[in-house]
N, C-alpha and C positions, 0 to 999 in steps of 0.2 A: 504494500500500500504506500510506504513511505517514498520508495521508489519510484511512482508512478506520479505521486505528487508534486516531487522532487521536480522531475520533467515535463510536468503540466505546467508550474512557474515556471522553467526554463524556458519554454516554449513561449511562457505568457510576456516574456522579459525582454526577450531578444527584437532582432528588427538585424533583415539584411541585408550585405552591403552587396552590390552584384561593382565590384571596381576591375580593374580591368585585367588583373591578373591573376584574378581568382574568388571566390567568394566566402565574406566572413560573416561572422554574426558577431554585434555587439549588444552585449549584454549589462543592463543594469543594472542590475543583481549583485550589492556589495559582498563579497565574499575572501576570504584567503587565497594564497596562491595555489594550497593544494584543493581545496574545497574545489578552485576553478576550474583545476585541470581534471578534477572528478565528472564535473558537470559539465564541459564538455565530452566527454569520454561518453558520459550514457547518455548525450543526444547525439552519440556517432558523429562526432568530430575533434577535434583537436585543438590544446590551446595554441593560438596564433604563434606563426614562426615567420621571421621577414629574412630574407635570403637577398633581395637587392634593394639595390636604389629605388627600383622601378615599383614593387611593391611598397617600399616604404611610402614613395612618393602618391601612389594609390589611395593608398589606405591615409594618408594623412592630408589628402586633398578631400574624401568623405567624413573626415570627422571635422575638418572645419565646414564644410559646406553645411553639417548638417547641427553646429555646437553644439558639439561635442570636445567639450573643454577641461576633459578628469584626466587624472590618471586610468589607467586601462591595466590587467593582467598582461604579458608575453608567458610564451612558455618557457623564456628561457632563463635558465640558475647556472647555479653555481657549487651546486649543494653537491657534496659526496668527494671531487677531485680540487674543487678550488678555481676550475679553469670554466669559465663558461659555453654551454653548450644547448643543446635544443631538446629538451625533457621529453618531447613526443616524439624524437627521432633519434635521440642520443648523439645525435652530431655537430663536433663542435662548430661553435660561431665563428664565422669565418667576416659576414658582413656584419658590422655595426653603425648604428646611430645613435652614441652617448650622447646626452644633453652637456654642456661645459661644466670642467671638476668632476665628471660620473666616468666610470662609476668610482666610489668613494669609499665604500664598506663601512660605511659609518655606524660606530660603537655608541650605542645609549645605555642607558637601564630598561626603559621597554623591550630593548632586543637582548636584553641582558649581556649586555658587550660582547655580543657573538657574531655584530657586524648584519650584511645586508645583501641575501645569496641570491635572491627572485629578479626579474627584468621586467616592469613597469614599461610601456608608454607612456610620457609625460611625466610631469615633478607639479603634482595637484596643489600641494602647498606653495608654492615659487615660480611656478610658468603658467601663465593665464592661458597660452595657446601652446598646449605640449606637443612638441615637434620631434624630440628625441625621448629618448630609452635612460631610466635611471635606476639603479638601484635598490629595492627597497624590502625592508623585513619581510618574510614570507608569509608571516601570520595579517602583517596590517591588511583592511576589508577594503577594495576594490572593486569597480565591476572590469569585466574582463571581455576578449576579443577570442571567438573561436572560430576557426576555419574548417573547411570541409576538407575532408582524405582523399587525394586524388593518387589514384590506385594505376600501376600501369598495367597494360594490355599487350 
């Protein structure tokens, strides 16, 4: 039951982007990094991965168009090696778009100085129009960007 619910607000949350290299859903829905990458998973997709310019530039010509001016979930961490990489594919990040000073790993006591493993779209607190990718705890509530699995043939 919980399950089904789970994915009836996913379903109720979302809105999607048809941009030009591929198609994503952004989702409202504040949650954790792993919560996100849950909830994409059981509406059969994935949390968002940006591999070029061309996507980034996609996808961040639809979030201004449509302000969308938050931070957003990425799938990609840092968790487990140190080194950042793409949680839905395992492979590492080859293109990036840090925001200036990111990433930071920045030690608090909310993170309990364990630093800052997850990959954000935007810097919610500090960039009125997030353009780049920042850093940030995994646990802080986000809504998040999933993408559809495109499978070869």
């Amino acid at each position: 039951m919980m399950f089904k619910l789970n994915v009836l607000v996913l379903v109720l949350l979302i809105k999607v982007i048809n941009a030009a290299v591929g198609k994503y859903v952004v989702s409202f829905e504040n949650t954790n990094w792993y919560q996100a990458l849950i909830n994409c998973k059981t509406s059969g997709m994935e949390l968002a991965s940006i591999h070029s310019e061309e996507e980034q530039t996609a996808l961040e010509e639809y979030l201004k168009k449509n302000d969308h001016n938050k931070g957003y979930w990425l799938g990609g961490t840092k968790e487990g090696n140190g080194e950042y990489y793409w949680a839905t594919t395992g492979l590492k990040m080859v293109y990036s778009k840090w925001l200036f000073m990111q990433p930071d790993n920045a030690k608090f006591d909310h993170n309990f100085n364990q630093g800052e493993h997850c990959v954000a779209w935007g810097m919610p607190t500090y960039s009125p129009t997030p353009a780049g990718w920042n850093d940030l705890t995994c646990s802080v509530s986000l809504p998040y960007i999933c993408q559809r699995i495109e499978y070869c043939s």
